[in-house]
C-alpha positions in Angstrom: -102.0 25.3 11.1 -101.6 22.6 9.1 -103.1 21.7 5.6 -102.2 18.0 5.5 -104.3 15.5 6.2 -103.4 13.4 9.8 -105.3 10.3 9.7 -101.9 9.2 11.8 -99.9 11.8 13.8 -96.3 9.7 12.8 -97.1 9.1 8.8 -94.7 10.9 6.4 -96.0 12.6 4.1 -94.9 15.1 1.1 -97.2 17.8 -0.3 -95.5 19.9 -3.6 -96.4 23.6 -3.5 -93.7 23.6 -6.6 -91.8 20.9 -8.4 -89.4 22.7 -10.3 -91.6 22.0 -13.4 -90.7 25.0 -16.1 -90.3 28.5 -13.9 -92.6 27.4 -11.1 -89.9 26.9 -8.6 -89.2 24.2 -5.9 -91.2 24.0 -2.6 -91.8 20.8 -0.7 -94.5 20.7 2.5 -93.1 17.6 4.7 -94.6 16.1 7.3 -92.8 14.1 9.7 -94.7 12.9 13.0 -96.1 16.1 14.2 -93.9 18.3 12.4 -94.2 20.0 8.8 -91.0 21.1 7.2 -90.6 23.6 4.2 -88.1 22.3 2.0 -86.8 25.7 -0.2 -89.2 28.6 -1.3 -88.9 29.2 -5.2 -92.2 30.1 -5.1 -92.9 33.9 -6.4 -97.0 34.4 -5.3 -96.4 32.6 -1.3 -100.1 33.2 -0.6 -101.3 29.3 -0.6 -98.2 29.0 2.2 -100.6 31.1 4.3 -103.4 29.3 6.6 -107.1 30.8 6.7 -106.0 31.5 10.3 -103.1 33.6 8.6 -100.6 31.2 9.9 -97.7 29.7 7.9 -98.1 25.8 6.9 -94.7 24.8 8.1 -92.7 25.0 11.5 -89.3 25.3 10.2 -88.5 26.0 6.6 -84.7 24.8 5.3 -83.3 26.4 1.9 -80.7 24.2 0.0 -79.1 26.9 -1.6 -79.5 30.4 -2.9 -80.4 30.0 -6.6 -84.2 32.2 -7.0 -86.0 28.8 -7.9 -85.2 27.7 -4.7 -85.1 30.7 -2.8 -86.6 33.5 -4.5 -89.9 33.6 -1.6 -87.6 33.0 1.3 -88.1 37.0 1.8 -92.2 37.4 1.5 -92.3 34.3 3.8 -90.0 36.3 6.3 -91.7 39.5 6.4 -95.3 37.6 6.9 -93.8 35.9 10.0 -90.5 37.1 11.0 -90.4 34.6 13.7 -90.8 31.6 11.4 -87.0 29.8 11.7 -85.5 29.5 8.4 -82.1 27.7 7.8 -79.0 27.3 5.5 -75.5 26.8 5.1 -73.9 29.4 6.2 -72.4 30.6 2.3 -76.0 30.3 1.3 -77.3 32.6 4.1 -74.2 34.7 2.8 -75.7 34.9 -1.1 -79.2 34.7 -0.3 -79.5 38.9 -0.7 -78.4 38.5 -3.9 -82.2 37.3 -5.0 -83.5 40.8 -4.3 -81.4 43.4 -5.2 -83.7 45.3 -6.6 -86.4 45.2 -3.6 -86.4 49.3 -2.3 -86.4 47.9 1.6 -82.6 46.7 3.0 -82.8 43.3 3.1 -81.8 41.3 6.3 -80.0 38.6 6.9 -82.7 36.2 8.2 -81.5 32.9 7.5 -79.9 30.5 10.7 -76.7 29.0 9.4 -76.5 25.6 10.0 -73.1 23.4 10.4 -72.2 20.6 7.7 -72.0 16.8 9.0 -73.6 18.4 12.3 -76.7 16.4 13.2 -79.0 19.6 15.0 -82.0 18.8 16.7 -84.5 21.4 15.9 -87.3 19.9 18.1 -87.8 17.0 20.1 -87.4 13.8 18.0 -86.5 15.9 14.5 -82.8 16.4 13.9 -81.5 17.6 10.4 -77.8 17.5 8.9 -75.9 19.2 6.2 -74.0 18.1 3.5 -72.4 19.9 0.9 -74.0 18.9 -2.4 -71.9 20.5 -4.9 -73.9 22.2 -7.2 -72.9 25.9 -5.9 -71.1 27.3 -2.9 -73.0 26.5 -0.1 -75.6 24.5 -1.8 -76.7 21.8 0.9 -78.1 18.3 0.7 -80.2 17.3 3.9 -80.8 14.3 6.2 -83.7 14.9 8.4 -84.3 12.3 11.1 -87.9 11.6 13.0 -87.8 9.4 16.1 -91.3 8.5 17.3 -92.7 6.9 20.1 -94.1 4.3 17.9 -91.7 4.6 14.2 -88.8 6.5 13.1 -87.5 7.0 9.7 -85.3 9.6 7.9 -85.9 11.6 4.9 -82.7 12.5 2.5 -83.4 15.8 0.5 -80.5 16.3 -2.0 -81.6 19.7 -3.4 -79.8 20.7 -6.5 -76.6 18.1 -6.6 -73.6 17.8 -8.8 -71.4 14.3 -8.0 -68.4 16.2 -10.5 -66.1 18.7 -9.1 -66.2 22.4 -10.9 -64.1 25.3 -11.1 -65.4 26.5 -7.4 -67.1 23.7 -5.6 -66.4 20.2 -4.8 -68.9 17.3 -5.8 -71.2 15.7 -3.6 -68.9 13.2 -2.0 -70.7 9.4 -2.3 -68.7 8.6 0.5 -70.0 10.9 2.9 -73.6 9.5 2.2 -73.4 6.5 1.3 -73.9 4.8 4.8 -77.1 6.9 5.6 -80.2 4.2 4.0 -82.4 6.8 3.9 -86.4 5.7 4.1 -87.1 8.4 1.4 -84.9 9.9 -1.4 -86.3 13.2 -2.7 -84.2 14.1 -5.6 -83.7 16.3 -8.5 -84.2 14.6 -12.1 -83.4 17.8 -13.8 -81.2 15.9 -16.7 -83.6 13.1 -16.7 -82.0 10.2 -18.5 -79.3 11.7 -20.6 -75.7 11.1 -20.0 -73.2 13.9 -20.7 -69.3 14.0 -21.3 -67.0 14.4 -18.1 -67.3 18.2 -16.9 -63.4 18.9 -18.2 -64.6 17.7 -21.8 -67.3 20.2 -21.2 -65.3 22.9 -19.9 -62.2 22.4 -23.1 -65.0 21.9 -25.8 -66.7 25.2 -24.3 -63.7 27.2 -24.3 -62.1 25.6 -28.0 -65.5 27.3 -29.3 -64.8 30.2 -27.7 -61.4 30.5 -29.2 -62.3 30.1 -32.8 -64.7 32.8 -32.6 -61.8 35.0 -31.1 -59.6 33.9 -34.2 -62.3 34.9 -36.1 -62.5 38.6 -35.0 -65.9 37.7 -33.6 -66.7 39.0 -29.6 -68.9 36.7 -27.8 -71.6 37.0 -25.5 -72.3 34.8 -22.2 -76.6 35.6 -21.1 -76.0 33.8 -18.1 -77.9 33.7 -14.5 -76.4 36.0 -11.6 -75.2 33.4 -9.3 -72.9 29.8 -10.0 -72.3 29.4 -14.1 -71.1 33.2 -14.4 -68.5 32.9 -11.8 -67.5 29.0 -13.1 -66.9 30.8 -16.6 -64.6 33.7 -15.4 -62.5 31.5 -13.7 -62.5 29.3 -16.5 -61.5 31.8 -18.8 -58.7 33.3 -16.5 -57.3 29.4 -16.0 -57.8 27.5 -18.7 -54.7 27.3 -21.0 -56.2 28.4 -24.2 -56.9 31.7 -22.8 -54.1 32.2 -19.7 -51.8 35.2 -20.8 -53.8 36.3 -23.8 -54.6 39.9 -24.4 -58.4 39.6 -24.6 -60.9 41.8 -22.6 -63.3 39.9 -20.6 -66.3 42.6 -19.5 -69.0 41.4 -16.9 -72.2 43.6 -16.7 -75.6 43.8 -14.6 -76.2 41.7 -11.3 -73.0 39.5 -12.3 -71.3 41.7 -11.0 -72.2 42.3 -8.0 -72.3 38.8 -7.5 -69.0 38.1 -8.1 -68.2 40.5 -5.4 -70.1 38.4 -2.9 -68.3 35.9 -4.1 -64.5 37.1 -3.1 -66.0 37.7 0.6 -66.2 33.4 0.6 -62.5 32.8 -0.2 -62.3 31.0 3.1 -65.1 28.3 1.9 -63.7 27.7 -1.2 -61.7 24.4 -2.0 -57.9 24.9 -1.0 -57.1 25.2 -5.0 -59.4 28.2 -5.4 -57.9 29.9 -2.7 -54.3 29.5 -3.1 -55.3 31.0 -6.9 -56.4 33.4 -4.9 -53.2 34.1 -3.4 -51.5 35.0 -6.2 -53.9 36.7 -8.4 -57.1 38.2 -7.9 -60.1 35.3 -8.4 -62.3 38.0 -10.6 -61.3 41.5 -11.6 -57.7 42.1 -12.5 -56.0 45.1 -14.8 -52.8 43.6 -14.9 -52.6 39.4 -15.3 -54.6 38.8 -19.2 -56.7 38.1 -19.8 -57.7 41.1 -18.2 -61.7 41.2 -16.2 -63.3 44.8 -15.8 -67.0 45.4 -14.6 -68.8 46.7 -18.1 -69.8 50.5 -17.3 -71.5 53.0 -19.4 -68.3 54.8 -19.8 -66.7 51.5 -21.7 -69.3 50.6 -23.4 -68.8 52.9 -26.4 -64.9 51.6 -26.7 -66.2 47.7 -26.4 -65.5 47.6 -30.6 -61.7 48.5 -30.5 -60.6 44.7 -30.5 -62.5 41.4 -30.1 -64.4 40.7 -25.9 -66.2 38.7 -23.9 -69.1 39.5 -22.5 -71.1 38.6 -19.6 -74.4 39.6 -18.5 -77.9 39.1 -17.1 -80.2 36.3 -19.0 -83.0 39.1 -19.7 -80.5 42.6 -20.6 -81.9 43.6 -23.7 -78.6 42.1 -26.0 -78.8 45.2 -28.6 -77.2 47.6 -26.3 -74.2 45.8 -26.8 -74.7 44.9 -30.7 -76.9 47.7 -32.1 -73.8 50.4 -32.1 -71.3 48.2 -32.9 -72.1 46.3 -36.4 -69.3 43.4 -36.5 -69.7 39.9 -35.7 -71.5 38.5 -32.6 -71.2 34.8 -31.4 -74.0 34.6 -28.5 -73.5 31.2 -26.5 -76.7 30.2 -24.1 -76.3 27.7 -22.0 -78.1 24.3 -22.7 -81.9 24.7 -20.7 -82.1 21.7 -18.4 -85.5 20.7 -20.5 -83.7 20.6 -23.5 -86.2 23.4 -25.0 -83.6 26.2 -25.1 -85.6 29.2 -27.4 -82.8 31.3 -29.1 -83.3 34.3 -30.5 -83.1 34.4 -34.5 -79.7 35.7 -36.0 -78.8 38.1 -38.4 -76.2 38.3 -41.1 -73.8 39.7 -37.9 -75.2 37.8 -34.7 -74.8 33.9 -34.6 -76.5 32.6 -32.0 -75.7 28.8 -30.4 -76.1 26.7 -27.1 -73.5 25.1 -25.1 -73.3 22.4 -22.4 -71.5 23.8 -18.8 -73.8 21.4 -16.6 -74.4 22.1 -13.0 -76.7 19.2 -11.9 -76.1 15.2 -12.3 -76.7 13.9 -15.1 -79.1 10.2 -15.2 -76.0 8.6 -15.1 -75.5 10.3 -11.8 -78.6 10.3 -10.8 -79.0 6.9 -10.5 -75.3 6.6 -9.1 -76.2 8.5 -6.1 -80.2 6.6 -5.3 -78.3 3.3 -5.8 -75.7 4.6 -3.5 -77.8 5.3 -0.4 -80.4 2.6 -1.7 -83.6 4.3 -0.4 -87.3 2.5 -0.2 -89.2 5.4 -1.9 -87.7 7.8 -4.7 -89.0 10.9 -5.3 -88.7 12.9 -8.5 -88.7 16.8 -8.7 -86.9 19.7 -10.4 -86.9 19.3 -14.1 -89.3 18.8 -17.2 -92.3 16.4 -16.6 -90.6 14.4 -19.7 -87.5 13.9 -18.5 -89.0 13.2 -14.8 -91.2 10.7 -16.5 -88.4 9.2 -18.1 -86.5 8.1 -14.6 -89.4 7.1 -13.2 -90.0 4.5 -16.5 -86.5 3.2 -16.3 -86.8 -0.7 -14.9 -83.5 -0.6 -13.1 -85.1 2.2 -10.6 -88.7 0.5 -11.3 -87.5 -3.1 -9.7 -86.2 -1.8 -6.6 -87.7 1.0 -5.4 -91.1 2.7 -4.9 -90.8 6.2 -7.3 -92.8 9.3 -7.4 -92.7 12.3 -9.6 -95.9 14.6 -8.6 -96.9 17.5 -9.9 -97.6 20.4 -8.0 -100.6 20.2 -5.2 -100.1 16.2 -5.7 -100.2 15.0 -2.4 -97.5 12.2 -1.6 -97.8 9.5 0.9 -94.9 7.8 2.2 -95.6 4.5 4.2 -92.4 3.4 5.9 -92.7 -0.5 6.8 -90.9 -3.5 7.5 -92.4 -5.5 4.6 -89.9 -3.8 1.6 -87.3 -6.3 0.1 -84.3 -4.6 -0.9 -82.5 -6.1 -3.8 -79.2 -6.2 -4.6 -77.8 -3.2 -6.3 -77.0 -3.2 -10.3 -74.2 -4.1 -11.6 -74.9 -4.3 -15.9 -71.9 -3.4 -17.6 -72.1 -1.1 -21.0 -71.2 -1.9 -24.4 -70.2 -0.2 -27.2 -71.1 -1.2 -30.6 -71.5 1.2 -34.1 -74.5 2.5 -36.1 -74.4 2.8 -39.7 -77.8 4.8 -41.4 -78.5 3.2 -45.1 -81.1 4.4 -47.0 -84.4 2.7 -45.2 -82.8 1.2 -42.0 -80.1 1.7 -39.4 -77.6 -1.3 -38.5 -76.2 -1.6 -35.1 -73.2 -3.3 -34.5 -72.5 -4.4 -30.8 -69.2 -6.4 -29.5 -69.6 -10.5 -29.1 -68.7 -9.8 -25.0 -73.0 -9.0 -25.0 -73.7 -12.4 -26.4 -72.1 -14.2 -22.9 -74.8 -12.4 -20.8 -77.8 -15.5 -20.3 -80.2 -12.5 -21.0 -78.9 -12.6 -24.7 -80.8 -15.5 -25.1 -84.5 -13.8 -24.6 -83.5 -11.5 -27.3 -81.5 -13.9 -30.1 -84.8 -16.3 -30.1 -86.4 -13.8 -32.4 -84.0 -11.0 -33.5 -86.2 -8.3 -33.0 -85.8 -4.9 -31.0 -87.5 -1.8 -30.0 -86.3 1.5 -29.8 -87.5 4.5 -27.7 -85.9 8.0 -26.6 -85.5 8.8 -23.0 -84.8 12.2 -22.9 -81.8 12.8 -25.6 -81.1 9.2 -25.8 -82.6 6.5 -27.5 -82.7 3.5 -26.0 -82.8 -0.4 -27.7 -84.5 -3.2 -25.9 -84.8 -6.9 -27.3 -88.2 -7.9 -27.8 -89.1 -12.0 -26.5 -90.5 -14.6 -27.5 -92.9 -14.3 -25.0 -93.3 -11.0 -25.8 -94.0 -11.7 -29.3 -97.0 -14.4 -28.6 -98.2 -11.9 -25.8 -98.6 -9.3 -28.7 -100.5 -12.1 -31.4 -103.0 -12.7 -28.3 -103.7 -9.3 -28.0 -104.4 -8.7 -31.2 -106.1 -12.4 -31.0 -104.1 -13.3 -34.4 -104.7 -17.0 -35.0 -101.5 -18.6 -35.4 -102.7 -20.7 -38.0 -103.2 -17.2 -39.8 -101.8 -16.7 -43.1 -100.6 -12.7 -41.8 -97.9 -10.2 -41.5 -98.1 -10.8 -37.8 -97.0 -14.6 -38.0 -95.0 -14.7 -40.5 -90.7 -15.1 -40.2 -89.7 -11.9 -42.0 -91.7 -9.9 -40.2 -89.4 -7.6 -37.8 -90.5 -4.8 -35.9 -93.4 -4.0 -37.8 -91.7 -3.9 -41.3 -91.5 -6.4 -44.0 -88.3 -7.9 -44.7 -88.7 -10.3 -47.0 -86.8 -9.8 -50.6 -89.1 -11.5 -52.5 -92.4 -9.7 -51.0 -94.0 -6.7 -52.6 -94.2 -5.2 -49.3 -90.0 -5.4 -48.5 -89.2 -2.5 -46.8 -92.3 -0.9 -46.0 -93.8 -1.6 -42.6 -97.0 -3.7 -42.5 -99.7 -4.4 -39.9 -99.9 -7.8 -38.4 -103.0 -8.6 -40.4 -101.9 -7.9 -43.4 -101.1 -10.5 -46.0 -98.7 -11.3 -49.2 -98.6 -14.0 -51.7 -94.7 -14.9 -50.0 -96.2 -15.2 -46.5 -93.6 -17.9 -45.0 -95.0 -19.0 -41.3 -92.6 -17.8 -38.2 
């Protein structure tokens, strides 16, 4: 059955069907002792989860939650062996339909729900337990637990994770975690490095954008996926005080609809804030409290023009239907990709067409928040652009104390637990703030004198020199030492009795700085040479 190797029957080891890279969906093989577990199903073709002995590869497959790049093979993989045990949360098990509604057959409900902060033995010596991970109702992180006859270790699977509270779910809660010093961390980088504003700066910039295009007699589009963001916005719009009480018309079309619907059958697992607005109004539609939320049907689509809207609908619906019979302005707002390549259609003398950020996933900052948290001994990387990946795995602060992956898909991942791994202590750098000011040919950076106290300011004040690089959509400034300096000369085996660009004192991050040198201002190589040449 299986298709990892075994050269020992207790090694762990992780084999990617799909990392999340692009649309390829998530699906993790892992095996732990004797047993291989499927972590999610995003895949769309499931054929290479299918032995030559048309067998599956796994045991037991577990589904974090029910977004389609997690879950959209869960049903192939059920109706080629209906016996296989899948699990989830119980919402997730509740929303997983929702990936096929356009599949002819009736869809079963096929999933096990599982109990959060349960531990659940599935077999002997392999327990798994739940814990809510905030990123969507019922989205699940996941201890799982081998004991051995000869080593144990546990494996923490956070799945698609948000530390912030949203409109509908509550964060991943540190707390809850933070005592479980995991062996392995498998976790999503899907915001790489880049830090964003706190969710409610988000959520008020979002919706002040929103309002000036109403002001402006322009209606406004929302292409949104079927399940999480298009729920978070309508109750966004029905709450937040910009828009509570006005007379606006909020229309939701296609499969948003019907997931909203879902939706209102989980008032019971929503926090207690969501349901006692539940209470008093209806969470979705509603005729009567404005703004007022009506399902878009072919009957009101021709009357859409009478007044400014808001409209929701399916990523892929063909946008004309809605602007091609009705000629005034258009604002169409797509949310931020996760790979920062968000293609947008061009716009026309009536459409304007823009990106916003709503974020559903930790950003780096809380990325590395949580893997310092639970301080595992191996890190691994998925769900997200190979860039953005590659930029976590390259940041020093993650480098120093743990071992980190990022494979592609088919990589295989081995994952030796022993005792011989020092743990350091966790991080504890402070930030500064400082200004930039752009002149004509260079940039000046002004930081506070509070950096100067650190001991480390030292390496970098010897020569006054730094590099900059981008990690992700931040750039990032690094002092450059004075051993770094005289490594760089011996690599380029620069004599330092050398008469050069390289050794001389105005010589700054490959540019020539020197007033009285024809070459001030223009960057140089470190052989070159100028009749000012003043030795460093």
């Amino acid at each position: 059955m299986s298709t990892l190797p075994q050269p020992n029957n207790e090694d762990l080891v992780c084999l990617p069907y799909g990392v999340g890279h692009s649309d390829e969906g998530v699906c993790l093989l892992l095996k732990m002792g004797p047993y291989q577990i499927l972590l999610d199903c995003g895949l769309a073709d499931i054929s290479q989860l299918i032995t030559d002995e048309r067998l599956p590869v796994c045991d037991l497959v577990i589904c974090t939650n029910a977004h389609a790049d997690r879950a959209r093979g869960l049903l192939a993989l059920h109706r080629a062996f209906p016996k296989l045990p899948i699990y989830t949360s119980e919402v997730t098990s509740l929303l997983l339909p929702l990936n096929w509604l356009d599949d002819p057959e009736e869809v079963p409900q096929f999933s096990q729900a599982l109990p959060w902060r349960r531990s659940i033995e599935f077999q002997d010596g392999l327990t798994a337990e739940l814990f809510p991970a905030g990123n969507l109702p019922g989205a699940a992180a996941v201890l799982l637990t081998y004991t051995g006859f000869y080593q144990s270790y546990s494996v923490f699977y956070t799945g698609d994770f948000f530390l912030s509270n949203s409109r509908l779910v509550e964060g991943l809660h540190l707390d809850s975690i933070r005592h479980l010093n995991p062996d392995v961390l498998i976790i999503e980088g899907s915001y790489g490095t880049a830090r964003h504003p706190h969710r409610r700066k988000q959520e008020n910039t979002l919706m002040a954008r929103i309002d000036r295009a109403i002001i402006q007699q322009q209606s406004i589009i929302l292409p949104v996926a079927t399940l999480g963001i298009a729920q978070e916005l309508l109750i966004l719009l029905r709450s937040h005080h910009l828009f509570t009480g006005r007379d606006i018309d909020i229309w939701v079309d296609g499969t948003i609809a019907v997931a909203c619907d879902a939706y209102l059958q989980l008032l019971p697992h929503f926090p207690p804030a969501v349901q006692n607005f539940a209470r008093h109004q209806s969470l979705f539609w509603d005729e009567k409290v404005r703004p007022h939320v009506r399902q878009l049907t072919p009957e009101h689509l021709p009357n859409i023009h009478l007044r400014p809207c808001i409209i929701l609908t399916d990523t892929d619906t063909d946008l004309n239907i809605y602007t091609a019979e009705h000629p005034f302005p258009w604002l169409v707002l797509f949310p931020s990709s996760l790979d920062g390549m968000t293609v947008l259609p061009a716009t026309t003398p009536q459409i304007t067409v823009e990106t916003y950020l709503l974020s559903e996933h930790s950003d780096g900052a809380g990325t590395a928040q949580l893997i310092h948290n639970i301080r595992p001994k191996h890190v691994v990387f998925t769900h997200g652009s190979p860039p953005y990946l590659a930029d976590l795995t390259g940041l020093e602060e993650l480098q120093n104390r743990y071992h980190l992956h990022s494979p592609a898909a088919g990589t295989l991942v081995s994952l030796p637990i022993g005792d011989t791994f020092i743990q350091p202590a966790p991080p504890a750098d402070p930030n500064y703030e400082g200004e930039l000011t752009e002149l004509d040919r260079e940039i000046n950076i002004t930081l506070p004198n509070a950096i100067a106290s650190d001991p480390r300011w030292h390496n970098f004040a010897d020569t006054g020199l730094i590099e900059a690089r981008w990690q992700g959509e931040e750039i990032v400034l690094r002092g450059v030492s004075q051993r770094e300096v005289l490594d760089r000369q011996q690599e380029l085996k620069l004599d330092p009795d050398t008469h050069c660009c390289g050794n001389c004192r105005y010589q700054r991050g490959s540019r020539c700085y020197n007033s009285r040198s024809p070459l001030n201002g223009f960057k140089v190589t470190p052989d070159g040479f100028c009749p000012v040449f003043e030795s460093s």
